[in-house]
N, C-alpha and C positions, 0 to 999 in steps of 0.2 A: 371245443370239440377236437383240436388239434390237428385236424386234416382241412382245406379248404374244397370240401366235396364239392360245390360249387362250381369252382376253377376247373376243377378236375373233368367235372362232367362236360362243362364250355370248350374243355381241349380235347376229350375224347369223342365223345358224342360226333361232333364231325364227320370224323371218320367212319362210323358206322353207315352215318346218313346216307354217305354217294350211292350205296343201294336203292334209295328213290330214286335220284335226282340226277348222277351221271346218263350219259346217254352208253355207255359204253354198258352197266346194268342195265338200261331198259334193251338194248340189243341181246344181250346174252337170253332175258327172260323170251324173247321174241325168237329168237334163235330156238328157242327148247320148249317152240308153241304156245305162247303166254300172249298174245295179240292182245294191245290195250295196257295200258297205265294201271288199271286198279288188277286186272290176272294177277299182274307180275306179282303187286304188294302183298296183294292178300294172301299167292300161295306162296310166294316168299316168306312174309312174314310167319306163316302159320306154321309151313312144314316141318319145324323141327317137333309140330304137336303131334304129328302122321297126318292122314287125309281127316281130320278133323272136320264137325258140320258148321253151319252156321252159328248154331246159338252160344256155346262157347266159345267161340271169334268175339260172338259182340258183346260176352262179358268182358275178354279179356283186352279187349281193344279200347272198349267202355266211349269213347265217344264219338262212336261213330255209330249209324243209323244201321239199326238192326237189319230194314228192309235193304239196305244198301251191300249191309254185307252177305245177304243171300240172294243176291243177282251172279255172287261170285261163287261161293260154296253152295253146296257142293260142288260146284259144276268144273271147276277149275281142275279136280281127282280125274274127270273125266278126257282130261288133254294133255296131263303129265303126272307122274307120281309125286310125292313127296321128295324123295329120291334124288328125279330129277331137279323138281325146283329147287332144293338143298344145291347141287351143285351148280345150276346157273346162279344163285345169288352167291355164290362164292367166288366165282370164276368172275361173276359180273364187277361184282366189288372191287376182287384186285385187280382187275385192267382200269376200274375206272383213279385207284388209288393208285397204279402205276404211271395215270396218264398225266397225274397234275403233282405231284410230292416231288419235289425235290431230289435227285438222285441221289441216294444217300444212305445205303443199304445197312450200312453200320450203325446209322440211327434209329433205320426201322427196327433191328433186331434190339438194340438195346430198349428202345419203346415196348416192344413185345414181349422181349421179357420181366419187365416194370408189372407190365397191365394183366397180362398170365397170372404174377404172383397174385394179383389184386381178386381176380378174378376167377382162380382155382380158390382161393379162401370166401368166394362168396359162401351166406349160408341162403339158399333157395327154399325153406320150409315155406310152404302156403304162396307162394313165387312162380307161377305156372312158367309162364315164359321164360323168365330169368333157370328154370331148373331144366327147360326144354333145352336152351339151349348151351344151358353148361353142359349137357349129357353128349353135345355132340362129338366126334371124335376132332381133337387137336390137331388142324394142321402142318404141315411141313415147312410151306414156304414162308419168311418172315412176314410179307406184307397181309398173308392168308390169315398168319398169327395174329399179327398187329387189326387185322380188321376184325376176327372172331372175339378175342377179346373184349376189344370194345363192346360189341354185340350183348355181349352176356353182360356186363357194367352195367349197358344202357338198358337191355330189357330188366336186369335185376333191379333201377330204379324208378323204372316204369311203373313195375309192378307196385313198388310201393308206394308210388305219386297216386293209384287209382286208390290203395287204400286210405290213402290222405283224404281224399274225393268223400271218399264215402263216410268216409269218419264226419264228415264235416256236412253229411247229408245233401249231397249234388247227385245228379246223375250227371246221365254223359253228355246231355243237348243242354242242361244249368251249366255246366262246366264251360262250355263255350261260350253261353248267355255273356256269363257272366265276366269271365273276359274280354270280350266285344265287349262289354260296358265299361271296363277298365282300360283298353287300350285299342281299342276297334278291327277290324279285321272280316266284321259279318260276310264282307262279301267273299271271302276266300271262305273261312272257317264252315260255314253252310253249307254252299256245295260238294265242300272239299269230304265232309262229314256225311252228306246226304240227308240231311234233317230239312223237312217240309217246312212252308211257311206257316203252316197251321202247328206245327213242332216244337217250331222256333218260339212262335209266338205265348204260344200254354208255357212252355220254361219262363220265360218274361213274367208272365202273371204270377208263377208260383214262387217267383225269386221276391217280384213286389210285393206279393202278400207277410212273407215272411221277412221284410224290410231290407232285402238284400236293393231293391233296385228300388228307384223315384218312380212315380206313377208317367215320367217322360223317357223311361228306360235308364238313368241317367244312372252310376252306381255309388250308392249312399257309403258312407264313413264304415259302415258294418261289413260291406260288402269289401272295400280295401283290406279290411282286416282279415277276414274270412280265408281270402288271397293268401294276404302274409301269412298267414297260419298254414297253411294248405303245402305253400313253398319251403317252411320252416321244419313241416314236419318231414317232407319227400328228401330233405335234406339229412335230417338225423336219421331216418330209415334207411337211406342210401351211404351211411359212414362205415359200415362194419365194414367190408370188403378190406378199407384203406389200412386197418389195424394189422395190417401183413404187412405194411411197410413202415419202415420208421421213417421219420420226415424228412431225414436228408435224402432218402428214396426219392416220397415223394414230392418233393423240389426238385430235384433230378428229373424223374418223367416231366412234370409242368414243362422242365425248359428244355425237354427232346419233344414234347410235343406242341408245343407251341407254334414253329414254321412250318407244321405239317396239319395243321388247324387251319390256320391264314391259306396256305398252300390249295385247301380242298374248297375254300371260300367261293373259287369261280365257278363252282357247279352248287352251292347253296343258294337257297332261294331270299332275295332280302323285300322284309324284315324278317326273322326268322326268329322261334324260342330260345336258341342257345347262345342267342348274342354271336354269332360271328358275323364279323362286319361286312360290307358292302365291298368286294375288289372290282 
């Protein structure tokens, strides 16, 4: 493939994330009326679609609980615009990417302009998110740079990890199933999702019928494979971006983004999908 998309995503991706997980983003979203953990996410996440409803969220989110996501939307339109949520999850990001990155303003920018390139050559056809929020306007500040960027990266291989999903005949509560059978986590990934035990459970069945899982939940040799496959193709889907840079490029970002990966580590949650480690 010539690019280690992989890598790329484990150093960038980070960066994106402190929009959960800092405390200094769930202040900003609380600050601009977003009370509660899921406000923030969901009209966070959603508004570069506009006040968007429910049922397209929970395509495009794909594993999370339909019902879950309309405890939020619309309602969320109702105590902030778009607008606003755009700019608290912006303002929230860089203070929280200000509070733990290294001071180190010259690397930010040189990262920002790496991942820009990368990320002004996305192609977004059929990429709801990933095109939502290319569309937005490019900030000024570098760390604003450096975090929107990623943003669009990371939703641009979101987007294609769900059609992995689907290609591969999962929906969004198998998807989880089936992960808690390869690496466990039920107890987070459930609630975190909003999928019932009566939810949870029918995924399970239709995983085992189709020989994804043991009749003890347990995940069969198919079901590894299923995985790799799933992983393999979210990977080649998610490479175009990187053909804007030639590879001394990017080696170049890997090793400016690297201590700024480790760096935003103390506000990731562990164990986490992107592999950053435990600080």
């Amino acid at each position: 493939m010539g690019t280690d998309v992989r890598r790329l995503w484990q150093l960038y991706e980070p960066l994106h994330a402190v929009t959960y997980f800092a405390p200094e983003a769930r202040a900003a979203f609380e600050a601009a009326g977003l009370r509660g953990f899921w406000r923030g996410y969901f009209a966070g996440r959603a508004a570069p679609l506009g006040a968007v409803a429910a049922a397209p969220v929970s395509a495009l989110f794909f594993s999370f609980a339909p019902a879950m996501v309309a405890r939020a939307l619309p309602d969320v339109w109702l105590r902030v615009s778009p607008e606003q949520a755009l700019a608290a999850r912006l303002d929230g990001a860089v203070a929280a990417l200000r509070a733990v990155l290294p001071d180190d303003p010259a690397r930010w920018a040189a990262a920002a302009d790496l991942l820009e390139v990368a990320a002004q050559a996305a192609v977004t056809a059929g990429r709801a998110l990933g095109a939502a929020n290319a569309a937005l306007p490019r900030p000024a500040d570098p760390l604003a740079r450096l975090w929107h960027a990623a943003t669009v990266l990371r939703e641009h291989r979101g987007d294609g990890h769900i059609v992995a999903l689907v290609d591969a005949e999962l929906n969004g509560c198998q998807a989880l199933v089936l992960r808690d059978a390869l690496y466990g986590g039920r107890d987070q990934l459930q609630p975190n999702r909003g999928w019932t035990d009566g939810e949870w459970d029918t995924a399970a069945r239709e995983l085992a019928e189709r020989g994804r899982l043991e009749s003890d939940g347990r995940a069969t040799a198919e079901a590894a494979e299923v995985h790799r496959a799933v992983e393999d193709r979210t990977d080649r889907l998610a490479a175009q971006p990187w053909s804007a840079l030639e590879p001394a490029d990017q080696a170049w970002l890997a090793e400016l983004l690297a201590p700024l990966a480790t760096a935003v580590g103390v506000v990731m949650p562990y164990p986490n999908p992107m592999g950053v480690p435990r600080v």
